[in-house]
C-alpha positions as CSV (number, residue, x, y, z in Angstrom):
1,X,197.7,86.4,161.7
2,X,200.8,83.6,161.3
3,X,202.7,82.4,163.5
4,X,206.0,83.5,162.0
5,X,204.3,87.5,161.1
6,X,203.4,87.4,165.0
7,X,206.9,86.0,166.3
8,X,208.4,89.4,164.5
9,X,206.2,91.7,166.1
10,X,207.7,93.5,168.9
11,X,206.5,92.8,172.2
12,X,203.7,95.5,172.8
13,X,202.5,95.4,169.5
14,X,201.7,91.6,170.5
15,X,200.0,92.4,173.7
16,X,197.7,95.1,171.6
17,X,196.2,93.8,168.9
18,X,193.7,90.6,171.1
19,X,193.6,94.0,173.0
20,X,192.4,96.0,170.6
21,X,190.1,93.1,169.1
22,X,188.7,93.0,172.4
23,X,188.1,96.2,172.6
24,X,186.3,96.3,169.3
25,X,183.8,93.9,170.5
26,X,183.0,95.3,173.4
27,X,182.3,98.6,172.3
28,X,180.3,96.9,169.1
29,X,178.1,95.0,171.9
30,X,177.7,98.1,174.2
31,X,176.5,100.2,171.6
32,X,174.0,97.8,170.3
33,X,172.7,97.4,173.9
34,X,172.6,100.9,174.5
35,X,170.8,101.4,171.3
36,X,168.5,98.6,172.4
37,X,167.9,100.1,175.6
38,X,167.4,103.5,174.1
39,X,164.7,102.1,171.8
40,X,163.3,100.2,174.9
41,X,163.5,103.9,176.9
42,X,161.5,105.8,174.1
43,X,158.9,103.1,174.5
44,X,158.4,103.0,178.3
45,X,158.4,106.7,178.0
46,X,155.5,107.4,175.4
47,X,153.7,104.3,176.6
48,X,153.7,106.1,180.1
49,X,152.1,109.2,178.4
50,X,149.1,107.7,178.2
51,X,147.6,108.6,181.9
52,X,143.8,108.3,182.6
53,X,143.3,111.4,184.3
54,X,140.7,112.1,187.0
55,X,137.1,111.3,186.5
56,X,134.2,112.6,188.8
57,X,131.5,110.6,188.3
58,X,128.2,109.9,190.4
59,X,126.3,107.5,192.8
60,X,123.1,107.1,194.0
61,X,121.8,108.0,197.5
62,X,118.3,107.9,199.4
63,X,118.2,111.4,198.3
64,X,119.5,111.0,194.8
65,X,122.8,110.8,193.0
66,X,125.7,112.7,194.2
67,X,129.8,113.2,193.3
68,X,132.2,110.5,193.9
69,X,135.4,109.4,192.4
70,X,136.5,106.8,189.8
71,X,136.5,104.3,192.5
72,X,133.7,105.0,194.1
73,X,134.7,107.4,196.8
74,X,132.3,110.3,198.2
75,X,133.1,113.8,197.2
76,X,132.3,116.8,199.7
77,X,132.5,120.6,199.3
78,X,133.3,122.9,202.7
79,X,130.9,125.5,203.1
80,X,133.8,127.6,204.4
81,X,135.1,127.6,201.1
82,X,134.9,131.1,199.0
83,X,134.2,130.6,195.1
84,X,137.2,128.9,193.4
85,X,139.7,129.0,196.6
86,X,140.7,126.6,199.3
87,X,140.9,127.6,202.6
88,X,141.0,123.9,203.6
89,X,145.0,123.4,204.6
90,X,147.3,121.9,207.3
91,X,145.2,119.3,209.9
92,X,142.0,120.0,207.9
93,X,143.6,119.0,204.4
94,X,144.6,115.5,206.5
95,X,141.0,114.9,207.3
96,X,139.8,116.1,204.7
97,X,142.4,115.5,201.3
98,X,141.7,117.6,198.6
99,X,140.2,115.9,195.2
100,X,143.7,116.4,193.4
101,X,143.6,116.6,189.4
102,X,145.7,113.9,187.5
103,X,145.7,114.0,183.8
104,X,142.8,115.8,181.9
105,X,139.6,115.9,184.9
106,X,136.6,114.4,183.1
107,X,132.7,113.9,183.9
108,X,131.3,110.7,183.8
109,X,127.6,109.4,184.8
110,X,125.5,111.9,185.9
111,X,128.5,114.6,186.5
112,X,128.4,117.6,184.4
113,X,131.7,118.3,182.4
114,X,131.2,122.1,182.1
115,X,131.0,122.4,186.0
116,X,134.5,120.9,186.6
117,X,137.4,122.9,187.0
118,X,140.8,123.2,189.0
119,X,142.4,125.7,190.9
120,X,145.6,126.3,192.2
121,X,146.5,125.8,196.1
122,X,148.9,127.4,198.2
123,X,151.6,123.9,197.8
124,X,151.1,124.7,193.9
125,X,149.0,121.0,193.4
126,X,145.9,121.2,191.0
127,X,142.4,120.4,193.0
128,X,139.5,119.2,191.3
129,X,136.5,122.4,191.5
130,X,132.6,121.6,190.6
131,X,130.6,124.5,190.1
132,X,133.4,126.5,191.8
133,X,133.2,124.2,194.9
134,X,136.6,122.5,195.8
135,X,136.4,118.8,196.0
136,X,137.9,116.9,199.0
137,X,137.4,113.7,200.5
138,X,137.2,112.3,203.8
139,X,139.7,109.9,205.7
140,X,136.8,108.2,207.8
141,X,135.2,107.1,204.7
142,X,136.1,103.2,205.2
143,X,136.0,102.5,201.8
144,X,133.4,103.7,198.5
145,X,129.9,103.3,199.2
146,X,130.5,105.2,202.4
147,X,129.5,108.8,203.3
148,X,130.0,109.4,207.2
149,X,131.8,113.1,206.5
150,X,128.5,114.1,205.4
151,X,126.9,117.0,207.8
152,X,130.7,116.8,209.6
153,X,130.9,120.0,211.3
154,X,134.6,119.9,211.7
155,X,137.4,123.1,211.3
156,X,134.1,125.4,211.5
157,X,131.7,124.9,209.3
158,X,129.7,122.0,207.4
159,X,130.6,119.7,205.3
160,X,127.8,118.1,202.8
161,X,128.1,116.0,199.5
162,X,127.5,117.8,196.1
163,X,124.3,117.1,194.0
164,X,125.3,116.9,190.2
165,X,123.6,120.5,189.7
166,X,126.5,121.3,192.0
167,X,124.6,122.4,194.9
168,X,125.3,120.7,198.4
169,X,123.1,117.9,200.1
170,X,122.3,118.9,203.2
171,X,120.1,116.0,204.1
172,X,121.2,112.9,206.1
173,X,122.1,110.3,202.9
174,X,121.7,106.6,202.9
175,X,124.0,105.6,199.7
176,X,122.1,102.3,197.9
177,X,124.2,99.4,197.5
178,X,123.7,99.5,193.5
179,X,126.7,102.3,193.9
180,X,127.5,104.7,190.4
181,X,124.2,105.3,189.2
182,X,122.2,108.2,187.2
183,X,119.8,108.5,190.1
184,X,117.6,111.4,190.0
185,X,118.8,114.9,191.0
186,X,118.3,115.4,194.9
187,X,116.5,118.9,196.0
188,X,119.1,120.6,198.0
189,X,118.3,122.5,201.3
190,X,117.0,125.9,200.4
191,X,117.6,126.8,204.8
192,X,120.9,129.2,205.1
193,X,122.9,129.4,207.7
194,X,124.5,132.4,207.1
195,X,128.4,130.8,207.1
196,X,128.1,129.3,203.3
197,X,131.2,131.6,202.0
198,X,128.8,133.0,199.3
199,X,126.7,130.2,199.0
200,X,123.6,130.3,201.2
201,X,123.6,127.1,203.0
């Protein structure tokens, strides 16, 4: 714009037009950054679809393979348990977390896809079932490779790991160092002792 064109503009007309130019420019840039970010949004967001998911898996013991997590990690069933319900909650749950399900629950190993399942518990999370037994771990396991819950007796009944067949191990278990494994089926105990919640242990 000239010189002499600008110098018979009235004064507010002056003041608004690098106004509105600035103005245009900002919105320009803001729109193309939130178009940008946008884009960048929708890309976080489907790449974060992608979870893994929960995968019981096995590992191999003196007395043959049993359940463990991902990582490693033993798995237990509670004898207490009825068929496809927790009656694990409160103090026992913090001993004793429940195998929660993440994603699509998959078999791996020696683990048998067909016996996994979830069900529902009374705080409305998903826990990982095997053969109908809930799945939980156990907070004095120092890290994987370790299975000190086994033959627990604690909140009233016993606490054993679970054979791929889905029966418990009620045997004392020395895990071997070669950890996941395909390790031949252990024979579960065949004794009852009467407080199995349907199951005859």
């Amino acid at each position: 714009m000239s010189n002499s064109l600008l110098a018979r503009l009235p004064m507010p007309v002056k003041l608004g037009v690098p106004l509105a130019a600035a103005l245009l420019v900002a919105a320009c840039s803001s729109s193309g950054s939130a178009a940008g970010a946008a884009a960048s949004g929708a890309t976080s967001a489907s790449g974060s679809t992608s979870t893994t998911g929960t995968v019981i898996t096995t590992a191999s013991g003196s007395a043959g393979s049993f359940l463990t997590s991902s990582s490693g990690r033993a798995l237990y069933l509670w004898v207490k348990d009825p068929m496809n319900k927790s009656v694990c909650s409160g103090a026992c749950a913090g001993a004793w977390p429940p195998v929660v399900a993440s994603g699509t629950v998959t078999a791996s190993g020696g683990a048998s896809a067909s016996d996994l399942g979830t069900i529902t518990r009374s705080d409305g999370t998903k826990q990982v079932t095997y053969d109908g037994h809930p799945l939980y771990y156990f907070v004095g396991d120092s890290n994987p490779g370790t299975d000190s819950g086994q033959g627990s007796n604690s909140f009233g009944a016993k606490w054993w790991l679970v054979a791929p067949s889905g029966s418990a191990i009620t045997g004392t278990v020395t895990v071997s160092s070669s950890g996941s494994g395909s390790g031949s089926s252990p024979s579960p105990s065949s004794s009852s002792s009467g407080s199995g919640g349907g199951y005859g242990y």
